[in-house]
VMD Tcl script that draws the C-alpha trace (Angstrom):
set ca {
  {18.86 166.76 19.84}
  {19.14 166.87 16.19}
  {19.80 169.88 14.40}
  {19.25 170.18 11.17}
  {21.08 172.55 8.20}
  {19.69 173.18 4.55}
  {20.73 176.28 1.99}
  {21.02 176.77 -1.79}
  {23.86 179.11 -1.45}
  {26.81 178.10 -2.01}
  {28.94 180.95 0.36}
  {26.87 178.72 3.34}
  {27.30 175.38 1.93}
  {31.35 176.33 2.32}
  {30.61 178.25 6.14}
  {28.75 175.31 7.31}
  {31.13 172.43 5.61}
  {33.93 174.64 7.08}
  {31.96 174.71 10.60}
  {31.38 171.08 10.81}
  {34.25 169.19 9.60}
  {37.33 171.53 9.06}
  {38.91 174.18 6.65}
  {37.71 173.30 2.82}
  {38.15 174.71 -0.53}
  {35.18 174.15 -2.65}
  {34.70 174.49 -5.95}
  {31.00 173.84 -7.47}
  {30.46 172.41 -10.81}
  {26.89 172.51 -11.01}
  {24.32 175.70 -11.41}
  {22.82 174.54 -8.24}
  {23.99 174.31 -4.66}
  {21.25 172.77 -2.71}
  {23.04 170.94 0.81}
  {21.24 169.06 3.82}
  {23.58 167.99 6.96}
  {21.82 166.90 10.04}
  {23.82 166.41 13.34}
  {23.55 164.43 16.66}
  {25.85 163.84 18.99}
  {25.88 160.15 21.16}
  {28.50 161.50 24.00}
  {31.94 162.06 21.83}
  {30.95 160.39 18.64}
  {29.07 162.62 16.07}
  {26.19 161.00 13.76}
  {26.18 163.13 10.81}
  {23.76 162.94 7.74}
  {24.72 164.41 4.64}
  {22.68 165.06 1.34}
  {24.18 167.16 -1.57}
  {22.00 168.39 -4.39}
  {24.98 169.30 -6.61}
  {28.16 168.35 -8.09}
  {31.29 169.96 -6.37}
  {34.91 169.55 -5.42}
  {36.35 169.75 -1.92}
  {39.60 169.86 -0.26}
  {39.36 169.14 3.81}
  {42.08 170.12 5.46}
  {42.43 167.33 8.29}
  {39.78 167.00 10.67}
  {41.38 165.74 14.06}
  {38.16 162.80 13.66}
  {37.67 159.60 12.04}
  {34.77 159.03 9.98}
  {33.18 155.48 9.48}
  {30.03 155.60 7.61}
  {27.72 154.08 4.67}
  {27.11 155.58 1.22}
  {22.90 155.87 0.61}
  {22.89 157.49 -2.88}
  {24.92 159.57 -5.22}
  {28.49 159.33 -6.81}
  {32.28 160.31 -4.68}
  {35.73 160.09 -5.14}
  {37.75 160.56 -2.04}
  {41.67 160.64 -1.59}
  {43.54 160.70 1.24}
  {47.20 161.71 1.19}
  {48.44 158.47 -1.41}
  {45.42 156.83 -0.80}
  {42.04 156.05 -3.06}
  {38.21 155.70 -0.36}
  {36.32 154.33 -3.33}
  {32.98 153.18 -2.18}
  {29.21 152.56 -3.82}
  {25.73 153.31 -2.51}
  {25.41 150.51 0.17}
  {28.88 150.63 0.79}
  {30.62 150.85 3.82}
  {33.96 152.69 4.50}
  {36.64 154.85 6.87}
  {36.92 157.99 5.84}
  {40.25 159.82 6.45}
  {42.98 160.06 8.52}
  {42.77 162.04 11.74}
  {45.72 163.65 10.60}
  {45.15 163.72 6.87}
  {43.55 165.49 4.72}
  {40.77 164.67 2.21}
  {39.87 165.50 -1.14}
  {36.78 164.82 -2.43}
  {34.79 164.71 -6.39}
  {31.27 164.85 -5.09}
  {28.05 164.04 -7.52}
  {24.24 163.94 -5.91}
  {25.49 162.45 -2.88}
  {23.90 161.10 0.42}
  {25.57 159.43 3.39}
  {25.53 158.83 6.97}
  {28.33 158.51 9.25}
  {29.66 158.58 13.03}
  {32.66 160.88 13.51}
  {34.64 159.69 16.48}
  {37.51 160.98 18.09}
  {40.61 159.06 17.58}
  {40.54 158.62 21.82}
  {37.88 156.98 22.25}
  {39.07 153.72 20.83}
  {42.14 154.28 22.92}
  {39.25 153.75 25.47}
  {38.46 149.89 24.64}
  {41.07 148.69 22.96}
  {45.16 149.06 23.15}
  {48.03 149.05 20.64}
  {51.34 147.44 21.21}
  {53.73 148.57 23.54}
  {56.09 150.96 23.19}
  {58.14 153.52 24.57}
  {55.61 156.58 23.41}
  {52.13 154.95 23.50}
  {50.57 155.14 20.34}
  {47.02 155.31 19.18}
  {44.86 153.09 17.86}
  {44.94 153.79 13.79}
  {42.96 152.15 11.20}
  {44.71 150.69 8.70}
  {42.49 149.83 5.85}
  {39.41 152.21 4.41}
  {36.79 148.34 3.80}
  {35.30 146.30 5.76}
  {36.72 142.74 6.53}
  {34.25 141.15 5.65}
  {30.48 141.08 4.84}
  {28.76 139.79 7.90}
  {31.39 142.81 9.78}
  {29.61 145.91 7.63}
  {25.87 143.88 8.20}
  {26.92 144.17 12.01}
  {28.34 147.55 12.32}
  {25.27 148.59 10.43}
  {22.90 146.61 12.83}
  {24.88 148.62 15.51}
  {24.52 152.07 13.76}
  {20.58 151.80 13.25}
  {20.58 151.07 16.59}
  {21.81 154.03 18.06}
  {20.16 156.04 16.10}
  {16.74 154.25 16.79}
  {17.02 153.82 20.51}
  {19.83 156.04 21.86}
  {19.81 159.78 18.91}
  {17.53 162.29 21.00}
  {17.91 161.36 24.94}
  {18.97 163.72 27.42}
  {22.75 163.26 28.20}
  {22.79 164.47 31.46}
  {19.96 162.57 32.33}
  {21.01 158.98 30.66}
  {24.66 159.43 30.82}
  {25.45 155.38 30.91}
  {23.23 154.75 28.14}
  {25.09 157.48 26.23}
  {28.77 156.85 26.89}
  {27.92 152.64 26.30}
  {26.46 153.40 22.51}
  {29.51 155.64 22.19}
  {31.49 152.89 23.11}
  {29.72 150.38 21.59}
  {29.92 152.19 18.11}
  {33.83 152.11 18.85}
  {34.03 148.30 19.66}
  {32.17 147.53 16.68}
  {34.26 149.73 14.25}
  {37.70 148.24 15.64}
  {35.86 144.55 14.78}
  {34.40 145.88 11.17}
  {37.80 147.50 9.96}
  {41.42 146.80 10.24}
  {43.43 148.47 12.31}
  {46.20 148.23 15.15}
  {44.86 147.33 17.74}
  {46.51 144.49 19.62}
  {43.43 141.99 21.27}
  {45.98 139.50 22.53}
  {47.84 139.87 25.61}
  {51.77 139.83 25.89}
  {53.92 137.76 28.17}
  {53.49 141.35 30.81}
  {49.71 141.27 30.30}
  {49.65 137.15 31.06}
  {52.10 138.30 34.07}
  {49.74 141.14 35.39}
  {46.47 138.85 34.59}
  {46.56 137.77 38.69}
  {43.60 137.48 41.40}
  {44.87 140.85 42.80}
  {44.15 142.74 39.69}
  {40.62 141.03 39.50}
  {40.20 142.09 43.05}
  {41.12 145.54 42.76}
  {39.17 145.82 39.28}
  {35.63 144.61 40.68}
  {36.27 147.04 43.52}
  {36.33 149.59 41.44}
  {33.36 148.59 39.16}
  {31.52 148.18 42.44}
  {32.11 151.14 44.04}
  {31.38 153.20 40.53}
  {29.29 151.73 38.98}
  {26.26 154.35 38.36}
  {29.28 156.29 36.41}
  {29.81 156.09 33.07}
  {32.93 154.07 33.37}
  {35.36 152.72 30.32}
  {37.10 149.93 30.42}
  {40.33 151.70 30.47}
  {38.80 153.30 33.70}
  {38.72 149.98 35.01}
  {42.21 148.85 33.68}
  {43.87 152.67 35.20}
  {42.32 151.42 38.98}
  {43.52 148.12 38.72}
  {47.14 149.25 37.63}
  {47.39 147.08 34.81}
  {47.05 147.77 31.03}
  {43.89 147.46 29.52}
  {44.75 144.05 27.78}
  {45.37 142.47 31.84}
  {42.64 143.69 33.07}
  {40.46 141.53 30.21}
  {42.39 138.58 30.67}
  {42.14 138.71 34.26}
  {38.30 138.07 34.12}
  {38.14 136.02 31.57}
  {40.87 133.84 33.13}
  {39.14 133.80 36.41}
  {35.84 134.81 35.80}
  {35.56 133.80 32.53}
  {33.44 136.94 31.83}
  {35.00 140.90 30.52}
  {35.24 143.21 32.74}
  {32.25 145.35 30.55}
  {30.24 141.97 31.26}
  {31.04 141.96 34.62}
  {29.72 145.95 34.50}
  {26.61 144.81 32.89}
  {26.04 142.56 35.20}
  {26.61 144.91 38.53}
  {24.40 147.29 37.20}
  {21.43 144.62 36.44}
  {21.42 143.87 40.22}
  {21.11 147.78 40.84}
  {18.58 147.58 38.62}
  {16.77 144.51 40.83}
  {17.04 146.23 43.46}
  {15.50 149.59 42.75}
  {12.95 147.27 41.15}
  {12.10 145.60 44.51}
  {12.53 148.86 46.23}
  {10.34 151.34 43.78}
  {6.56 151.97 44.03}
  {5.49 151.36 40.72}
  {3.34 154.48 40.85}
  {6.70 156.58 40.85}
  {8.47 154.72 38.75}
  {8.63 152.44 35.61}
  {10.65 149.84 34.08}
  {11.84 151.26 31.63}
  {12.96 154.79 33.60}
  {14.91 152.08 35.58}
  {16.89 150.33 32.80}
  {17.82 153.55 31.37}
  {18.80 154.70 34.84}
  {21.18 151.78 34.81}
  {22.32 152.31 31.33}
  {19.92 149.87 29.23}
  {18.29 151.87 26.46}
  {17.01 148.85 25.14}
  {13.48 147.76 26.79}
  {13.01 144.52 25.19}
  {16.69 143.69 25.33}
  {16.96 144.44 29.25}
  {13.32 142.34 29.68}
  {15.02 139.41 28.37}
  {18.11 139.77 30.44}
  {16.09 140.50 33.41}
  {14.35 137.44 33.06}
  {16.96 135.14 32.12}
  {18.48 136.56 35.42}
  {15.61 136.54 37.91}
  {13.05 133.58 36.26}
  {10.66 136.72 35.81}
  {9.50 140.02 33.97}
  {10.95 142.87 35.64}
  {7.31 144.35 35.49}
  {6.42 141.21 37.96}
  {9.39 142.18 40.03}
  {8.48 146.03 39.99}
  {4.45 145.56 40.81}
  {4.69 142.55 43.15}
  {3.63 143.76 47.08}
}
mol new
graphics top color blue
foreach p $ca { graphics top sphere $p radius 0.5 }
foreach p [lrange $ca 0 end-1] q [lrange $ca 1 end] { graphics top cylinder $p $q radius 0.2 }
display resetview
């Protein structure tokens, strides 16, 4: 569900910046105060858009979330602790630090953004070890490159096309994957500490007995919304072994290997469903595809046909 805030008064511009993001001093420099925020949620990540019809100053006291978003319109100046976010409409950037606050010069601006809590990229991806484990922590505000923002971007449009609006409860794997996936693609768009190589432990831990007890799992839970680091926890490995064990003897990952275990589920209510009860589609969401097209193709390149051929045929 999207809900949807607009005022002209500044006292509620403050309560509902205050309400959404954290503590904020705000100082307006224009004669009028028109603000529009609307919200979503995609399980733990927040899709925010923002539109201010004014010119204002803001200090954020820190949020406890990390924002990655795109600038549409308008003109800000952010800083965060020593640190300069400069950015242009069309440009992509991380906002501040979890931990950090944010002050902002603000001029007719517009943006969207996904909020995410710093967790969830502890989630899918790892840091190096230590004796405290640390989180994963973003170390630059850009994107590395140009084809990275055009694919987080790609990503973002997505899930708010296909995935902004369905029922949690009812689609929980399509939910917690775009969560996810929003994650993955920010820890390949930005840079940050995560480590994506294994150590000499990992390599060590990377054996058929990890495998085995990781597939069990995935097997046994797979109409859960699962992470990988659920799947790394049951195999009693780090999150780093458990990838290298598939790919070394599966040459797959174990969010692959997911995919794939849920696509025969998805066969095999297909085969088993009267297709007066039941339709495709309700049955690739079921399974966590919100994509219909995208799970079609997949489907087919897995069975030879249409899962509409596989759902109708008697």
């Amino acid at each position: 569900m999207i809900r949807v805030f607009e005022t002209s008064d500044l006292d509620e511009a403050r309560d509902m910046l205050q309400r959404a993001y954290s503590r904020v001093r705000l100082r307006a420099g224009s004669p009028t105060h028109r603000m529009r925020l609307a919200q979503a949620e995609v399980g733990a990540v927040e899709l925010h858009h923002v539109t201010f019809g004014m010119r204002f100053v803001a200090h954020f006291e820190p949020g406890g979330m990390i924002p990655i978003g795109r600038q549409v319109a308008g003109s800000v100046t952010q800083r965060s602790g020593r640190d300069v976010i400069d950015s242009l409409p069309g440009g992509l950037f991380v906002g501040a630090q979890p931990d950090r606050g944010l002050h902002a010069r603000v001029d007719g601006y517009e943006g969207e953004f996904a909020r995410f809590p710093p967790e969830l990229f502890s989630q899918v991806a790892a840091t190096a070890p230590s004796r405290t484990p640390q989180p994963v922590r973003f170390t630059g505000y850009h994107p590395l490159s140009v084809q990275a923002a055009v694919t987080w971007n790609k990503t973002f449009d997505y899930v708010l096309d296909a995935v902004v609006g369905l029922d949690a409860a009812a689609e929980p794997l399509v939910i917690g994957s775009a969560a996810r996936m929003l994650a993955v693609v920010s820890l390949a768009a930005f840079p940050n500490t995560a480590l994506h190589e294994p150590t000499i432990e990992d390599r060590h831990d990377a054996h058929p007995a990890t495998l085995r007890r990781a597939v069990e799992f995935i097997e046994q839970n797979a109409e859960r919304d699962i992470t990988p680091l659920d799947i790394a926890v049951a195999a009693r490995v780090t999150l780093r072994s458990v990838q290298l064990a598939f790919r070394r003897h599966l040459d797959t990952t174990p969010t692959a290997y997911l995919r794939q275990i849920r696509m025969e589920r998805a066969h095999r209510e297909l085969v088993d469903s009267d297709p007066g009860v039941t339709t495709v589609s309700a049955v690739a969401m079921r399974w966590g595809f919100a994509s219909h097209s995208t799970f079609a193709a997949r489907y087919r390149s897995a069975y030879g046909i249409p899962p509409s051929e596989t759902l109708h045929w008697r």
